[in-house]
C-alpha positions in Angstrom: -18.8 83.7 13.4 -17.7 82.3 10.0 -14.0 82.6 11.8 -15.0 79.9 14.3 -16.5 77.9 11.9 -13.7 77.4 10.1 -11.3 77.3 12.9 -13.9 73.9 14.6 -13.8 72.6 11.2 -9.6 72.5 11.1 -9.4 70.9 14.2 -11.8 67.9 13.6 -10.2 67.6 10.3 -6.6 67.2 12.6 -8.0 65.2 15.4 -9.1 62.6 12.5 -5.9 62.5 11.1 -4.1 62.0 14.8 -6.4 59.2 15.1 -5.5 57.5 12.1 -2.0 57.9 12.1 -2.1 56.1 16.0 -4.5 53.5 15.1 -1.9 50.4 14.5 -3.6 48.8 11.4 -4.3 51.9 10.1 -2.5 53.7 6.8 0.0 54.7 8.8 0.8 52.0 11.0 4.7 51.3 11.3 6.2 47.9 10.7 8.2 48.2 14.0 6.3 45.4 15.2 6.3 43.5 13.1 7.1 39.6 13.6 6.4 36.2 12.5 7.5 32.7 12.8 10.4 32.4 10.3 14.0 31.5 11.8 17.3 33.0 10.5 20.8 31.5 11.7 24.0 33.1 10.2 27.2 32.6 10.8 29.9 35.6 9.6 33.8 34.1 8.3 36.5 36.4 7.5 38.3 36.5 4.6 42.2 35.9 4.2 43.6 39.2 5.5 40.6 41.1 7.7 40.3 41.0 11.3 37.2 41.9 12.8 35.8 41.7 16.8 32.4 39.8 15.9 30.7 41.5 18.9 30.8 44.8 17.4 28.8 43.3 14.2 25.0 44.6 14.3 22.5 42.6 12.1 18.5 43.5 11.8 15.9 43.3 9.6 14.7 46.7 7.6 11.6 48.4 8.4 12.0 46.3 12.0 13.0 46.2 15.6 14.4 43.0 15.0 18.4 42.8 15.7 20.7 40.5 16.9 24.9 40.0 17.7 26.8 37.1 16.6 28.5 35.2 19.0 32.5 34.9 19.5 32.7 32.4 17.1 30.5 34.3 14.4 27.0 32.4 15.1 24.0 34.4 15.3 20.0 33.5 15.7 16.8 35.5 14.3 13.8 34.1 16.1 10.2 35.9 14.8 11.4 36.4 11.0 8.6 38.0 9.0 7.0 36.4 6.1 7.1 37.7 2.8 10.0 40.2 1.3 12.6 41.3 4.1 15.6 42.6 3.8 18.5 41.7 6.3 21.2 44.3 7.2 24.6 44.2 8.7 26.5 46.5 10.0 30.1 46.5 10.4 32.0 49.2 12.3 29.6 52.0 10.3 29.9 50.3 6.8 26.4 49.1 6.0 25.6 45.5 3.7 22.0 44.4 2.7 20.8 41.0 1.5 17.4 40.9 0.1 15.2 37.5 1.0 12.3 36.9 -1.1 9.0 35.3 -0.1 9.7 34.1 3.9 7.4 31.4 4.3 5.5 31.0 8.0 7.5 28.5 10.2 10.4 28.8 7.3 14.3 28.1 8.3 16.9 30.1 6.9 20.6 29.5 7.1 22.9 32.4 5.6 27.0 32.4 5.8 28.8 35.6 5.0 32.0 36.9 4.7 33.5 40.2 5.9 36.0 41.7 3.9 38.8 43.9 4.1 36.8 47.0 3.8 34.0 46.2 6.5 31.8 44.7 3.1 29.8 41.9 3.4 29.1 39.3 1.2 26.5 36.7 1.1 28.4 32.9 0.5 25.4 30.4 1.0 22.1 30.3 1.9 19.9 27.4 2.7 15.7 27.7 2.5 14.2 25.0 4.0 10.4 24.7 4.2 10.3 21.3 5.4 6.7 19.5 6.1 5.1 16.3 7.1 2.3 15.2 8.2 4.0 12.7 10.7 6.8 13.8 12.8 10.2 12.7 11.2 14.0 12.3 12.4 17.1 13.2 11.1 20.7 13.4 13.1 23.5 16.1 12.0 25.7 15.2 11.4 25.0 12.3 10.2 28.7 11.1 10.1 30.3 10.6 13.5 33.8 10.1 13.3 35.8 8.0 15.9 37.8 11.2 16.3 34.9 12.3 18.5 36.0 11.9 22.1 38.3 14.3 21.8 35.5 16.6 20.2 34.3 19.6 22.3 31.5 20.6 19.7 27.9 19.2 19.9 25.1 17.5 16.9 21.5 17.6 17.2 18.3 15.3 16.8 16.1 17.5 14.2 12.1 17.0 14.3 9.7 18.4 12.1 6.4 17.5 10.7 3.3 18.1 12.4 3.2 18.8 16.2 6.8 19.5 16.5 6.4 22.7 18.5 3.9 20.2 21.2 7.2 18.3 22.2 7.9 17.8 25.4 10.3 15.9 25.8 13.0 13.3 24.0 15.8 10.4 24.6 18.0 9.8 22.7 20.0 6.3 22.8 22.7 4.9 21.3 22.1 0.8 19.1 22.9 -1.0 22.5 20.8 1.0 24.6 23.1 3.6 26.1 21.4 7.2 26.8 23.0 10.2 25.1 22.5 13.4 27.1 20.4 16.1 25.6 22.4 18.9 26.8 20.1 21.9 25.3 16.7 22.1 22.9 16.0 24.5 20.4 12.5 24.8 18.6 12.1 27.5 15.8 11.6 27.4 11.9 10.1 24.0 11.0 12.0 22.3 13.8 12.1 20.8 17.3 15.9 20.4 18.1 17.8 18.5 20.9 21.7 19.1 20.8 24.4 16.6 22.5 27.9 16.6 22.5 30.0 14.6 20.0 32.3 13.1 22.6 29.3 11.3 24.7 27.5 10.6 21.1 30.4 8.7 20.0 30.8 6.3 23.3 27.7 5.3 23.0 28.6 3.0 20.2 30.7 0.2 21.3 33.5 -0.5 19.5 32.9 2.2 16.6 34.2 1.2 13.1 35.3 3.1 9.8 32.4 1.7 7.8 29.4 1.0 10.0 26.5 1.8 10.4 24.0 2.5 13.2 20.4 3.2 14.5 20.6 5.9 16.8 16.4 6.0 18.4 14.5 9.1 19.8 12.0 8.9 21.7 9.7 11.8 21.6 6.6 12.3 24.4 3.8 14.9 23.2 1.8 15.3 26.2 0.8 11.9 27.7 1.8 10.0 24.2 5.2 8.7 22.8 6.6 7.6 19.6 10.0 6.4 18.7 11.6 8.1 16.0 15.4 6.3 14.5 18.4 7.7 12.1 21.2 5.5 10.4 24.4 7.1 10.9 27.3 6.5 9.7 31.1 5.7 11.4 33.5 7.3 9.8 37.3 8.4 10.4 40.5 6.3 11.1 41.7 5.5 7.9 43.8 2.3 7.4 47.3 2.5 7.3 48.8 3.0 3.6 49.8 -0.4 1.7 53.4 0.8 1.4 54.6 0.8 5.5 58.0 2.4 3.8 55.9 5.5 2.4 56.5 8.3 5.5 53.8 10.3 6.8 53.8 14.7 6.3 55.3 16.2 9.1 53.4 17.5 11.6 52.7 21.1 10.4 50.9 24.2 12.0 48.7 26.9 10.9 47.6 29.8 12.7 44.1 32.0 11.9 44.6 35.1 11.6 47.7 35.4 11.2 47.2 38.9 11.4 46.8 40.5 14.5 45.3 43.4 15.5 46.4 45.6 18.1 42.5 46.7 19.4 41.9 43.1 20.2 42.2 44.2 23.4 38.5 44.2 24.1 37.8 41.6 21.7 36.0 38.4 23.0 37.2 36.1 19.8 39.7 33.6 19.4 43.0 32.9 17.7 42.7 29.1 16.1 46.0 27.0 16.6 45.9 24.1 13.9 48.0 20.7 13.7 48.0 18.6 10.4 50.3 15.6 9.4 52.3 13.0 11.0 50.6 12.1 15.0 47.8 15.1 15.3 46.1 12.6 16.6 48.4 11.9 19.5 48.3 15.2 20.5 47.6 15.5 24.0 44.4 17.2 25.6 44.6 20.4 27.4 48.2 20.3 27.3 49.0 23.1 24.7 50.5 26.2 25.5 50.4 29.6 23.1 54.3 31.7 24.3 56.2 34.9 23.8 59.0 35.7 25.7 57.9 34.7 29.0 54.4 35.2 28.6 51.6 32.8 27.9 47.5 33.2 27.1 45.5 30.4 28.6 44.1 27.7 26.4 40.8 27.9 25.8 39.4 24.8 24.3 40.8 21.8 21.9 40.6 18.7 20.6 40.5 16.0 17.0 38.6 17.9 14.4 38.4 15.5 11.3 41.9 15.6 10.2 43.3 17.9 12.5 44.0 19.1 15.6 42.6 22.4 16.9 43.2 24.7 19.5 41.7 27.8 21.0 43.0 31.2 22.6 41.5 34.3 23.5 42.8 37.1 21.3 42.8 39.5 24.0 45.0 37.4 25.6 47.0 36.3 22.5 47.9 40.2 21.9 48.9 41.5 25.6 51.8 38.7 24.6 53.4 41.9 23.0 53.0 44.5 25.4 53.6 47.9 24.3 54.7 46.6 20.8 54.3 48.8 17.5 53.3 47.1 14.2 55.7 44.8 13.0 56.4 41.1 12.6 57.1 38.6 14.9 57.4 34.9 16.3 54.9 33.0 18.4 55.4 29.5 20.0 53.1 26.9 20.2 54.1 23.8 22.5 51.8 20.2 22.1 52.6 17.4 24.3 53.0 13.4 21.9 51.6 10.4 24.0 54.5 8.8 24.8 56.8 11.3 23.5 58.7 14.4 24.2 56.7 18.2 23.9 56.6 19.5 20.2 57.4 23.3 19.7 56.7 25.1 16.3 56.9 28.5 15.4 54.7 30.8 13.9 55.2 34.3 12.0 52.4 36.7 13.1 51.9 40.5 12.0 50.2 42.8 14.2 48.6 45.3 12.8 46.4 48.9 13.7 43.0 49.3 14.1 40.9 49.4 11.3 40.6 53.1 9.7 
């Protein structure tokens, strides 16, 4: 009898603990769900010499289900960031970094850069905290520089809202001093703000006549339901700098650039880009969709390009920048890159490239 006793007496004592380890807010409860309403974008760089596919970069957040992939060109996004202490982890082809965050705050934005290095490390660059707060809703344009090298641009700024009520919007416009809409092309509302994105090239026809110097009110109109408000931003024109006062002085040469300028040979199923750079005498005659990337008799389609600042860029897939070689062991060798002047004849410069192995 005092065998059964004991034998009912175990078994309530294990159902209890069953039920507390499966109740979710109970001692053992696992952080696996664990959210909240902080925002993390990162962007990964590689240092002088490394070559890494960014799709085969892993980040999450410890002691979470939480994980993202950076994009082709290294972006990533962490919607649902828990407050208080995380800790963010990356991992690069099996070699495992950590960056601790301190005190998250609810509805906090986070920006991060890191670089990878030669041995799959990463290291933190910069990061940005910002726990912006208002009790009315406030503008601000980024950049807030547009630069008459802009319609040639193929990358976009953005209208950011925060105070109060900026997860309510519903809608904006945004328009240029004389009127002219620019077109919100995408929104994005997380962190401490609501976030409408354009493209540089419509942003900068919008003002007439841009000028090194001048300023301008760009105005948003934001509607919360059934009210509006208008919101403005001064930007600034920037860009085309007046000719030097000597006319005898000469210009640099036009010179190019290529990053990396080591290759690897598993970019095969990579989905990043080799950048093609122009500086110096006419970058900014370069013509549009006219650049062509050539070995031998092969060629890898361009991408994307255009006026970046002070330079011109250009884009190729590195999958396609690689099968230029074939079959071709580790070495050196030459690449061609062909621009096409306004007005003139087609520009060919040469580039020394060294193709490496995979990464052991």
């Amino acid at each position: 009898m005092n065998f059964i006793i004991c034998i009912v007496f175990c078994l309530s004592l294990f159902a209890i603990q069953c039920s507390q380890d499966s109740n979710p807010v109970g001692p053992g409860a696992s952080n696996e769900t664990q959210s909240g309403d902080a925002v993390l974008l990162g962007n990964f760089v590689t240092s002088g010499t490394s070559s890494v596919d960014f799709g085969l970069i892993q980040v999450s957040v410890r002691g979470t289900n939480i994980q993202a992939q950076p994009d082709p060109n290294g972006d990533f996004l962490i919607n649902g960031l828990p407050t208080g202490d995380q800790s963010v982890e990356v991992n690069v082809e099996n070699s495992l970094s950590s960056f601790d965050i301190a005190d998250i705050q609810s509805g906090e934005e986070i920006r991060m850069q890191l670089q990878i290095q030669e041995n799959n490390n990463v290291m933190l660059q910069h990061m940005d905290r910002n726990k912006k707060s208002a009790e009315t809703l406030q503008l601000e344009i980024r950049p807030k520089k547009w630069n008459i090298d802009w319609v040639n641009s193929t990358d976009e700024g953005n209208a950011r809202i925060y105070g109060t009520g900026f997860d309510t919007i519903t809608s904006v416009v945004i328009t240029g001093p004389t009127g002219i809409v620019i077109t919100v092309t995408r929104i994005e509302v997380g962190g401490v703000y609501y976030k409408a994105f354009f493209n540089q090239n419509e942003a900068i026809a919008a003002i007439l006549e841009p000028m090194r110097g001048d300023f301008h009110v760009i105005t948003v109109t934001v509607t919360q339901g059934s009210e509006t408000q208008v919101l403005t931003y001064t930007i600034e024109i920037v860009g085309a700098k007046p000719e030097p006062e000597d006319p005898e002085e000469p210009e640099e040469d036009l010179a190019m650039d290529i990053n990396p300028h080591k290759w690897n040979t598993n970019w095969v199923k990579s989905n990043g880009y080799v950048t093609v750079r122009f500086r110096g005498e006419r970058f900014d005659e370069i013509v549009p969709g006219a650049t062509s990337m050539t070995y031998n008799s092969g060629s890898a389609t361009l991408i994307s390009d255009g006026i970046h600042g002070s330079s011109y860029s250009a884009k190729f897939l590195k999958k396609e920048a690689i099968a230029l070689f074939g079959d071709l062991q580790e070495n050196t060798y030459s690449v061609d890159v062909t621009v096409q002047i306004d007005g003139g004849s087609p520009i060919t410069k040469s580039y020394t490239i060294e193709i490496v192995g995979p990464n052991k």
